[in-house]
C-alpha positions as CSV (number, residue, x, y, z in Angstrom):
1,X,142.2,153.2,118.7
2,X,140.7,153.1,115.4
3,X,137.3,152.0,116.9
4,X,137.2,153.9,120.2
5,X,134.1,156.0,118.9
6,X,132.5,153.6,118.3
7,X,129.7,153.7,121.1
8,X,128.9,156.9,120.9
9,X,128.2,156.7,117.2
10,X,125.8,154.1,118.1
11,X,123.8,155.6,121.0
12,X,123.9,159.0,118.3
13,X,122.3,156.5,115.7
14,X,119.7,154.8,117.7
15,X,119.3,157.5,120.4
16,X,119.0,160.4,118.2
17,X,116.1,162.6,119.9
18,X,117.7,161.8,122.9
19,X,120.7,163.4,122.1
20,X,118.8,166.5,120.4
21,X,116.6,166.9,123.2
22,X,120.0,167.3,125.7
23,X,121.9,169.4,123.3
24,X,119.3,171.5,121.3
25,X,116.2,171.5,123.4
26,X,118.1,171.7,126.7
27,X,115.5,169.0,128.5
28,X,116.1,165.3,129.6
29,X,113.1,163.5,128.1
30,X,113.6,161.1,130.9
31,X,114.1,163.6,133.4
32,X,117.3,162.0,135.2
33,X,120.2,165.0,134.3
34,X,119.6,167.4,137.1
35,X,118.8,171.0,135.7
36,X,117.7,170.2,132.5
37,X,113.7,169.9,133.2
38,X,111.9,172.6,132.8
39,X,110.3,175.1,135.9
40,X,106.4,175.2,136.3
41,X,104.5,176.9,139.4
42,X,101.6,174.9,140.4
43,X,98.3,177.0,140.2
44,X,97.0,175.3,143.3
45,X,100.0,175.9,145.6
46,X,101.1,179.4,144.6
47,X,99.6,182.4,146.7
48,X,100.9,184.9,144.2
49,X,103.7,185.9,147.5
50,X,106.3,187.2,144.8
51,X,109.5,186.0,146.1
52,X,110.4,183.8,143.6
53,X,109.5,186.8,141.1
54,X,112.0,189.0,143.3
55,X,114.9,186.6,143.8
56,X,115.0,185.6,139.6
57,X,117.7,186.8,137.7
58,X,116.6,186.6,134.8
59,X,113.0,188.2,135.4
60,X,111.1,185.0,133.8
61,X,108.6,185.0,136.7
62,X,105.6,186.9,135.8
63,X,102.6,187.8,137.9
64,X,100.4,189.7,139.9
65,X,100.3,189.8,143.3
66,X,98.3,187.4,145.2
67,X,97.7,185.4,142.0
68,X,99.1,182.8,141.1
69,X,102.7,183.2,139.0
70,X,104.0,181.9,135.6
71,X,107.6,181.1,134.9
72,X,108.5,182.0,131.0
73,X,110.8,179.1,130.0
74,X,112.3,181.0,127.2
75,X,114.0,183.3,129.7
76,X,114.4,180.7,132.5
77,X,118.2,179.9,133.3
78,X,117.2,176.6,135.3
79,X,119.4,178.7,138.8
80,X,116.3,177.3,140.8
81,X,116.6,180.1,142.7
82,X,113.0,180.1,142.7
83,X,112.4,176.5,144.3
84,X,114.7,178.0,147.4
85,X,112.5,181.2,147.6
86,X,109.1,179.6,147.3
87,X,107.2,179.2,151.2
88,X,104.6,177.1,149.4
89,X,106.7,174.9,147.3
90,X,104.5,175.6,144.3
91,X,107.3,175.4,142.5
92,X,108.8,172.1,140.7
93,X,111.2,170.5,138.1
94,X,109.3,168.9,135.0
């Protein structure tokens, strides 16, 4: 029992900015873990429609209409709401 912790206090020691990019940072580095990239709008793709501005909870999509939109990742609750309500699929998981 004594040594059960053991491997997680190694992957800690040599994995460290792993670990405080989960935990702090809230991002995967590596982009595997599901909901913990970050949100971006592709300039090309988005017609500036609006519906992922109206469908966001948390108001982090900002724009003007037919232009494209910008997603505030301090504000952004990573629902992906926004990837549902996109027609253009402008939007995507970093």
């Amino acid at each position: 029992g004594k040594t059960a912790p053991n491997p997680v206090l190694t992957t800690m020691k040599y994995f460290k900015d792993e670990y405080m990019a989960h935990v702090v940072e809230k991002r995967c580095p590596s982009k595997v873990c599901k909901g913990l990239g970050r949100l971006a709008i592709d300039p090309d793709k988005c017609r500036g429609c609006g519906k992922c501005r109206k469908i966001c909870p948390a108001s982090a999509i900002e724009g003007k209409t037919r232009e494209p939109h910008k997603i505030d990742i301090t504000r952004c609750l990573r629902c992906l709401a926004c990837i549902d309500a996109c027609p253009f699929d402008a939007i995507r998981e970093e």
